[in-house]
C-alpha positions in Angstrom: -14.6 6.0 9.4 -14.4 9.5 7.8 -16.9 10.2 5.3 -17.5 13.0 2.6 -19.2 15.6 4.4 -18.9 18.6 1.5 -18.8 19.4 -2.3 -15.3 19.3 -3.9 -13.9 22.3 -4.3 -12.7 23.7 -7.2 -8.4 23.4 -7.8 -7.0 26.0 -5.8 -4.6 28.3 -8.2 -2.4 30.0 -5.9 -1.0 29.9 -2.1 -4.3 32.0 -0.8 -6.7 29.8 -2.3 -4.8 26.4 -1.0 -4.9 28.3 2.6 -8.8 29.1 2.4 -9.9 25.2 1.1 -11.5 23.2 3.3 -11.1 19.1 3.7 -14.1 17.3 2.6 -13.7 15.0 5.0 -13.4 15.1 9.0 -9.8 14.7 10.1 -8.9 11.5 10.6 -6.1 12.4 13.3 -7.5 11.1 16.8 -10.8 9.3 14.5 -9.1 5.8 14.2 -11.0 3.3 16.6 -9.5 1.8 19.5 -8.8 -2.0 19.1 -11.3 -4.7 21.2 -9.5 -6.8 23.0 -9.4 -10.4 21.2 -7.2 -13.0 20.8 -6.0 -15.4 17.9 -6.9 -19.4 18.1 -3.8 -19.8 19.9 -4.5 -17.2 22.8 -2.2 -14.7 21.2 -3.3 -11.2 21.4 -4.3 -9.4 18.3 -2.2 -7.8 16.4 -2.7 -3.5 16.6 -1.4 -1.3 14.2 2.3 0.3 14.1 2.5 2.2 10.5 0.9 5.1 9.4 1.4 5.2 5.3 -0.2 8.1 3.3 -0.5 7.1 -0.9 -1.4 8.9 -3.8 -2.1 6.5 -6.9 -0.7 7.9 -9.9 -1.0 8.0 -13.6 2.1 6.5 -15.0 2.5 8.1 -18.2 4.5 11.1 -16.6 7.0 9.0 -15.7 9.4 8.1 -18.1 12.9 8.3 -16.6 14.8 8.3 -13.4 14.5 12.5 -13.6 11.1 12.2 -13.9 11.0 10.4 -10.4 12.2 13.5 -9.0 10.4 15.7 -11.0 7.1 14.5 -8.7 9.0 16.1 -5.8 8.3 19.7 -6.8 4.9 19.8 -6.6 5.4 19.5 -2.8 7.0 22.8 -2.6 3.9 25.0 -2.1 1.9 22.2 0.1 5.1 21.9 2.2 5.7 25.3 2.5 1.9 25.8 3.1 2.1 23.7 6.1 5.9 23.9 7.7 6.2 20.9 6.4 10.4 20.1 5.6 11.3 18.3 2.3 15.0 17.5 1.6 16.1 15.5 -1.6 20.1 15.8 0.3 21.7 11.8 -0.1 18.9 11.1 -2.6 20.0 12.3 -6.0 23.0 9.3 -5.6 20.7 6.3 -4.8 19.8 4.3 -7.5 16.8 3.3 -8.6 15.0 0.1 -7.3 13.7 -3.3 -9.4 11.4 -5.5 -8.2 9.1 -8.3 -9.9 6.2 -9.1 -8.2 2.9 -11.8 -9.2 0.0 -12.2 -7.9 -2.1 -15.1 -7.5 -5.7 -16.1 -6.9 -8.5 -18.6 -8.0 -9.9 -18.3 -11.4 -12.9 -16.5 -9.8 -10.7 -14.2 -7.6 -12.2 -15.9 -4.5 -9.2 -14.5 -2.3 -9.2 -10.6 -3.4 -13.0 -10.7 -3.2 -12.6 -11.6 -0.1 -10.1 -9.1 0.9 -6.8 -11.0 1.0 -4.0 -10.8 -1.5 -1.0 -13.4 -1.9 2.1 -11.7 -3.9 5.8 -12.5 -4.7 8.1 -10.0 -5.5 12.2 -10.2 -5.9 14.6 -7.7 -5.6 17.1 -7.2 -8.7 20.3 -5.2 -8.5 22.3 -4.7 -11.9 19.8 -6.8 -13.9 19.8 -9.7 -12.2 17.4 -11.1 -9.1 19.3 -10.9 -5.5 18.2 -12.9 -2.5 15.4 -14.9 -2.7 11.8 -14.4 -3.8 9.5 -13.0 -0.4 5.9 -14.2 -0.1 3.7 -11.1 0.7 0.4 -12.0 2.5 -2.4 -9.5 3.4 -6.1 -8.8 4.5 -7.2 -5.4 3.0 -9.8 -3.6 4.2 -12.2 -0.6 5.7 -13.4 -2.5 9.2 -10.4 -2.1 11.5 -11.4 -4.9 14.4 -12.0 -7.4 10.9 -8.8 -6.3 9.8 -6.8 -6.9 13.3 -8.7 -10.0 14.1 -7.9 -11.9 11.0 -5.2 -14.0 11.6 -2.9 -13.2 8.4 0.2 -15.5 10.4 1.7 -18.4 8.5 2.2 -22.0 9.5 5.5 -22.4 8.4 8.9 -23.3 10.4 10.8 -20.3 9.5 11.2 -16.8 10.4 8.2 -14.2 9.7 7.2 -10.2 9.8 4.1 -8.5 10.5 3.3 -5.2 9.1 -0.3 -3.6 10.3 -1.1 -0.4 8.4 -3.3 2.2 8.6 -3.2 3.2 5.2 -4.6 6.9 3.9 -6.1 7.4 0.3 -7.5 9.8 -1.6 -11.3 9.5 -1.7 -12.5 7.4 -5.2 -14.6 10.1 -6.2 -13.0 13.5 -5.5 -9.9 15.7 -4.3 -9.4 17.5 -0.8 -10.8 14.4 1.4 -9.1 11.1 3.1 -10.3 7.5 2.9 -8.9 4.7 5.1 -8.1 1.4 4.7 -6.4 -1.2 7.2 -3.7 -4.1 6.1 -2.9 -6.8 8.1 0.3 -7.8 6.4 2.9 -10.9 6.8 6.0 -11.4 4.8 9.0 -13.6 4.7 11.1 -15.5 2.1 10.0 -18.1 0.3 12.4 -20.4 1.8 10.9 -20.0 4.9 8.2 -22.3 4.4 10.6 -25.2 3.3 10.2 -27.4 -0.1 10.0 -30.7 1.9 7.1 -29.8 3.0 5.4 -28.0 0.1 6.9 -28.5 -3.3 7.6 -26.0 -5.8 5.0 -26.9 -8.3 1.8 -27.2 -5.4 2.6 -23.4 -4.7 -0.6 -23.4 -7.3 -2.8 -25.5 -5.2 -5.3 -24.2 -2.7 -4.7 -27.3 -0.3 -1.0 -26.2 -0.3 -1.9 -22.8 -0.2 -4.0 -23.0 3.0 -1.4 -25.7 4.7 0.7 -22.1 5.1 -2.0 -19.9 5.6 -5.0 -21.4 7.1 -7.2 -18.8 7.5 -7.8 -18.9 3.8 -9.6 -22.2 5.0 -12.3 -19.8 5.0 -12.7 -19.2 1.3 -11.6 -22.5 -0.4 -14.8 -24.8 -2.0 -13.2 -27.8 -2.7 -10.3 -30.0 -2.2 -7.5 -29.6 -5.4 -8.3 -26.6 -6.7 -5.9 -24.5 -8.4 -4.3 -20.7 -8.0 -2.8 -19.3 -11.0 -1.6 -15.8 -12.1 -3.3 -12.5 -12.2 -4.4 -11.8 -15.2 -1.4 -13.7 -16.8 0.9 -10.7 -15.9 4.0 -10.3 -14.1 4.8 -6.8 -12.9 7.7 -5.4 -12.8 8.1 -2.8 -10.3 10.6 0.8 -10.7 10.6 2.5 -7.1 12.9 5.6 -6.1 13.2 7.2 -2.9 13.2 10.9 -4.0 13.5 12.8 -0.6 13.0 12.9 3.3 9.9 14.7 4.9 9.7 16.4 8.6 6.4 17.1 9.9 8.0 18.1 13.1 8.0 16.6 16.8 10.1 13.2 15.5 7.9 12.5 12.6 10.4 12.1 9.4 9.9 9.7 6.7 10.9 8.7 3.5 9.1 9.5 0.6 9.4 7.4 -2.4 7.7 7.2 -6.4 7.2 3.9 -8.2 5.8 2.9 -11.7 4.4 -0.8 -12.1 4.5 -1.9 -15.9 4.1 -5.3 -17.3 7.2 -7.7 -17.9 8.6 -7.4 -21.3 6.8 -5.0 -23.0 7.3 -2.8 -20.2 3.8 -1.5 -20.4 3.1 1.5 -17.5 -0.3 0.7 -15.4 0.5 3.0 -12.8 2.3 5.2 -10.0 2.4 5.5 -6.6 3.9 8.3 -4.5 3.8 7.0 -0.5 5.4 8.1 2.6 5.1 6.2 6.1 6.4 6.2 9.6 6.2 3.3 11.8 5.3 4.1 15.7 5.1 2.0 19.2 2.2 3.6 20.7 -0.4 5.7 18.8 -1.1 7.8 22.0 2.6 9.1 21.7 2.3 10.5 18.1 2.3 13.8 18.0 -1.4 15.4 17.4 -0.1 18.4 15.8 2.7 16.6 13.8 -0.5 14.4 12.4 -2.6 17.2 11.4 0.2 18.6 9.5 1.2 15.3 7.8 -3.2 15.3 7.1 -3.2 18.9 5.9 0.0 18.1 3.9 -1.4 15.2 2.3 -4.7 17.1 1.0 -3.1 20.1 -0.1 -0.9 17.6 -2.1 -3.6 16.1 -3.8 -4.8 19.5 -5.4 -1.2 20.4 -6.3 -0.1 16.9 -8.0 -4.4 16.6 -9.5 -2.5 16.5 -13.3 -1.0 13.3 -12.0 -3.8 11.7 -9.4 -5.4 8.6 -10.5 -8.4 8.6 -7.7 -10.1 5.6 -7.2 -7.6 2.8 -8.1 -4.8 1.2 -6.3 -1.7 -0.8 -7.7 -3.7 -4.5 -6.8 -6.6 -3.7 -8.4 -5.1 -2.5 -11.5 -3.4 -5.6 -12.2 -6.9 -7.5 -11.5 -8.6 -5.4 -14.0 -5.9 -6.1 -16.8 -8.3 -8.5 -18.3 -12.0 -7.0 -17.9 -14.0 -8.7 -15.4 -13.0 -6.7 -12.6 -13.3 -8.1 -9.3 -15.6 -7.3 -6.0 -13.5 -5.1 -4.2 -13.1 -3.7 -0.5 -10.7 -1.3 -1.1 
């Protein structure tokens, strides 16, 4: 994994000083370990990565209206232009801005995040009101790649499911100008996949149920009958706009997207996100040079948006800490 290897530099003020700063980190482009071959209890192979997604957590209070969404998009200018990087907001003013609710649920003693997994529901609204059906979001989080791949995140249910593996790239907790990473094994589908007759509504907040779908979370129940509940008593509700379309060149295009989190009804901001990610086949395809400048981008990005960088949080762990108590945490 990369590590700091340098003092922070200072915020660069203008386009020669952004040129002349260095990363504090090694670049991560080529650095991400090979898989060892492995299979799952069933003799399935495990599963390797297939999206790259780079995330700057955010300070929310900036954001305050669909403009403002859009506003974030012209502190790329100078990284982008830095780094022949292409941003285009063209076919993005229209789109309207996205709702989604999402919980979380754990033990009382947040035996599943401290152990790196995180169970979520989240439903799409349109016009105020909920559309399709509420998707169950499973994942293992963490900094070990082969733990990541070889934990089998797959559900036992009779319906339809879809595996996301990330590589996921963060600012470092500490300081500006390097790159953390962190891996998630992801599986999500709707929550009529797993089929009432077989788990009823209200034993969704029991571990027993809970690890009928998901057995690996065998692992980290105690006893039989013990109960899940809320995070921190909160539902979030989630305000996400894609604000453009990036081209680091050779193929590589993305969207890129903001999104606030507040709490349910007295719409209380926690905290932002800005993301971009592109899903590939076979990681010895991507382009090197298209990587460095999505890496170079990416750093030069954190010094221009610093006014609006949150480092060392993410969105889960927010809504963990809501209370106090905060949970042991591998991300």
């Amino acid at each position: 994994m990369p590590t700091a290897t340098a003092t922070a530099p200072s915020r660069p003020k203008d386009s020669k000083q952004l040129r002349e700063k260095e990363p504090v980190t090694p670049s991560w482009v080529g650095r991400v370990p090979q898989l060892k071959p492995a299979q799952y209890a069933d003799g399935m192979p495990i599963h390797k990565p297939e999206y790259i997604c780079c995330k700057l957590i955010l300070r929310p209070n900036k954001f305050h209206s669909r403009e403002s969404f859009f506003d974030f998009g012209k502190v790329f200018k100078e990284p982008a232009k830095e780094h022949g990087v292409k941003y285009t907001t063209e076919g993005f003013i229209e789109q309207p801005v996205k709702i989604r609710e999402v919980l979380f649920v754990d033990t009382d003693d947040f035996r599943l995040y401290n152990n790196a997994f995180i169970l979520r529901r989240r439903i799409p609204y349109k016009d105020g009101f909920p559309i399709g059906e509420p998707e169950i979001v499973f994942k293992f989080r963490h900094p070990d790649l082969q733990m990541c791949a070889e934990t089998d995140v797959r559900p036992n249910i009779l319906g339809d499911h879809r595996v996301k593996f990330k590589v996921q790239a963060l600012p470092l907790k500490e300081k500006l100008g390097g790159i953390r990473l962190l891996f998630s094994h992801n599986v999500q589908f709707p929550r009529s996949a797993i089929g009432i007759s077989r788990i009823g509504q209200e034993s969704l907040l029991d571990m027993d149920a809970i690890v009928q779908v998901f057995p690996v979370l065998a692992r980290v129940r105690k006893q039989p009958a013990e109960k899940i509940k809320l995070v921190s008593d909160t539902i979030i509700e989630e305000v996400l706009q894609d604000i453009g379309l990036l081209d680091f060149g050779d193929g590589l295009t993305c969207k890129a997207n903001v999104a606030i989190w507040r709490t349910r009804g007295e719409h209380r901001p926690l905290i932002g996100e800005f993301a971009y990610q592109f899903r590939f086949q076979d990681r010895d395809k991507l382009s090197k040079d298209a990587l460095r400048r999505t890496e170079a981008f990416f750093i030069s990005l954190q010094y221009a948006a610093e006014d609006y960088i949150n480092l060392g949080a993410t969105k889960t762990a927010t809504v963990y800490r809501l209370l106090g108590n905060p949970p042991k945490s591998h991300e």
